[in-house]
Each structure stands twice: as C-alpha cells, then as structure tokens.
N, C-alpha and C positions, 0 to 999 in steps of 0.2 A: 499563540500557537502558529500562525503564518511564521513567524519567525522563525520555531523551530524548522518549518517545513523549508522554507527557504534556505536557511542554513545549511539543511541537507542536501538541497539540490545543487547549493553552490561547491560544497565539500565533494558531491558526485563529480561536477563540471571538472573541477582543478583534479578530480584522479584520473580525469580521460577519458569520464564516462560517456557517451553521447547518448544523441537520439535516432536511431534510424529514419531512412526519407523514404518513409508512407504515408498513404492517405489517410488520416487514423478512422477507427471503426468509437464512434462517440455513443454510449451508451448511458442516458440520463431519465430518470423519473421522479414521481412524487407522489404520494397520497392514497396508497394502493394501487398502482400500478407495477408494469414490468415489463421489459424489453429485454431481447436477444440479437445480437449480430454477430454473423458470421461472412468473413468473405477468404478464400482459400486456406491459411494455416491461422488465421487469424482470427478473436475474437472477444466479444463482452458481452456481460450481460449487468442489469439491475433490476434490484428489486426494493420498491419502499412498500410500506405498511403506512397505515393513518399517520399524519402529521409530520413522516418522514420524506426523507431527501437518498437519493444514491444515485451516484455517479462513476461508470466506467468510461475507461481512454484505453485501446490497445493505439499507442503510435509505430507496432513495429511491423506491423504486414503477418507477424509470424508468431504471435504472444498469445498472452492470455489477461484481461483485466475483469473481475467482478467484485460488484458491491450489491450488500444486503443489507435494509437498514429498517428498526420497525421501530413503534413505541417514542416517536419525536428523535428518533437517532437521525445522523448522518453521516453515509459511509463515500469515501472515495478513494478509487481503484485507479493507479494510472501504470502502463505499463512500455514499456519505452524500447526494447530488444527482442529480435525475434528467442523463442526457445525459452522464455520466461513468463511469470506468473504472480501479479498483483492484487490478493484476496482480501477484501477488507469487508468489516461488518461493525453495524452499529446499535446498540437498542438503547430503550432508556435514557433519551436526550445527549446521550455519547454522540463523538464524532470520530470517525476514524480514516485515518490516512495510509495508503499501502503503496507504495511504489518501487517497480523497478527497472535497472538501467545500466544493466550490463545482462548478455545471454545466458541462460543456466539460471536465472537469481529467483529466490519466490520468496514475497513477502507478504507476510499475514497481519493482518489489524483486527482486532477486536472489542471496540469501544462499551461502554458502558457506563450507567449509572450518571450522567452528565460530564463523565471526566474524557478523554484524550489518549487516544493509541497512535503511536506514530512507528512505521515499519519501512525500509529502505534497503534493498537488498542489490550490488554490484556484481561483476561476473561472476557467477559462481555461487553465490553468495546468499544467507538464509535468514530471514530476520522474521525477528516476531514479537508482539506485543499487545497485552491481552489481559485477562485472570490469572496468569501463572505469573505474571512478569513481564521481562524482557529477556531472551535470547540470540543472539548474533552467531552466525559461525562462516568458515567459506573464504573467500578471497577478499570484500567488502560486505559490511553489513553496518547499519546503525537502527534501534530502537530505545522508543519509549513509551512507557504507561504511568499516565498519570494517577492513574488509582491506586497502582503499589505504589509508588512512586520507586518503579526500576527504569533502569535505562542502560544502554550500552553500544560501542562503537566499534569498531576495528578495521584492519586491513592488513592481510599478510599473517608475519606472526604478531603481530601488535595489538593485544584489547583492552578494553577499557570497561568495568561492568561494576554496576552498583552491589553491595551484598545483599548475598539472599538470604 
C-alpha cells in the first residue's frame, strides 16, 4: 500500500503540485483518545477508538485535515494547500489514506473491513473512496478501494476509472 500511496504523491509532485511553507498543525492519537488543533485558518483533528490509530497533518496554514478511526482501523488525513480538505476514516482493521495538494481539493477515505482506501484530490479536485467505490472528478484526482476493488485517476479532460 505505501506503494500506492507513494505513487501518488510522486504523480502529485511531476503535475506541480506542491506543499505550502507552514508550520504544520500535527494531529495524532490512539486508543480512545482525541485531539483538535486549530491555529488561524487552519486545522486538524483525530479521533481513535480501542485498538485504533489516527492521524491528521494540515501543512497549509489555511486547510483542513481529519481522521477517525475505530474497531483496530487506521485513518490518515494529510492535507498540503490552504482552501482544502483531507477527510479520512477507518473502522474494522481498515486503513485509510486522504490527501490533498492543490487549493479547492477534498478528499474522502473510508476504510473498512481490513481492506484499503486511498483518496488524492489536486486543484480543484474531488476524490473519494469508500463503500460506493471510487469517484474522481475536478482538475486532478486519484482514488482507490480495495474492497470493491474500484479505482480511478484523472486530470483535465482525461480519466481513467474501473467499471461500476
């Protein structure tokens, strides 16, 4: 799975995507816990349940990254531009991944059952993946679920998406 995630980030890097330069706002817990930060336009929160893990990143000063994770899941929210929004959740030994990295973008993850959500959303840009699937739409977007086994990518007019 790093692989995929990597993959993306590097696919991000080569379209121009960056990271804005702030401080980032680190949002991390485990085991029933839960944290909130907020510092001007910026923010994250986490929340795990027993046996879980969650972790948010706002790196843009101006964003928004949350992760919820319960039931041995693991959710991670990273969020990279101000004006965007990386929501990721996990239950059931899931692990989910949301990130975004261009302004405008929101990306949703919703792991489950032990499988794998992975969401990427670039300017503009709207991804998701989850129990429905996978959906992309926007300027840049890439997603995948490994429990449907959907997935999909694009940028521009150009996509890429498994059948539903």
């Amino acid at each position: 799975m790093a692989g995929i995630v990597g993959a993306g980030m590097a696919v991000a890097g080569f379209a121009g995507l960056g990271t804005a330069a702030a401080d980032p706002l680190v949002c991390e817990v485990s085991n029933g816990h839960n944290v909130i930060h907020v510092d001007g336009t910026g923010g994250c929160g986490a929340k795990a349940g027993p046996g879980s893990t969650a972790r948010a990143v706002d790196q843009s000063g101006g964003g928004t990254a949350v992760a919820s994770s319960d039931t041995g899941g693991n959710a991670n929210a990273l969020n990279l531009q101000p004006g965007a929004a990386a929501l990721s959740g996990a239950i059931t030994g899931g692990t989910g991944y949301a990130v975004t990295t261009g302004p405008g973008g929101i990306s949703v993850a919703q792991a489950r059952d032990g499988g794998t959500s992975v969401a990427i959303a670039g300017w503009g840009g709207t991804a998701y993946s989850g129990p429905y699937g996978a959906q992309c739409t926007g300027s840049f977007a890439a997603a995948v679920d490994t429990n449907t086994g959907q997935g999909c990518i694009g940028a521009g007019g150009i996509w890429l998406s498994t059948p539903r």
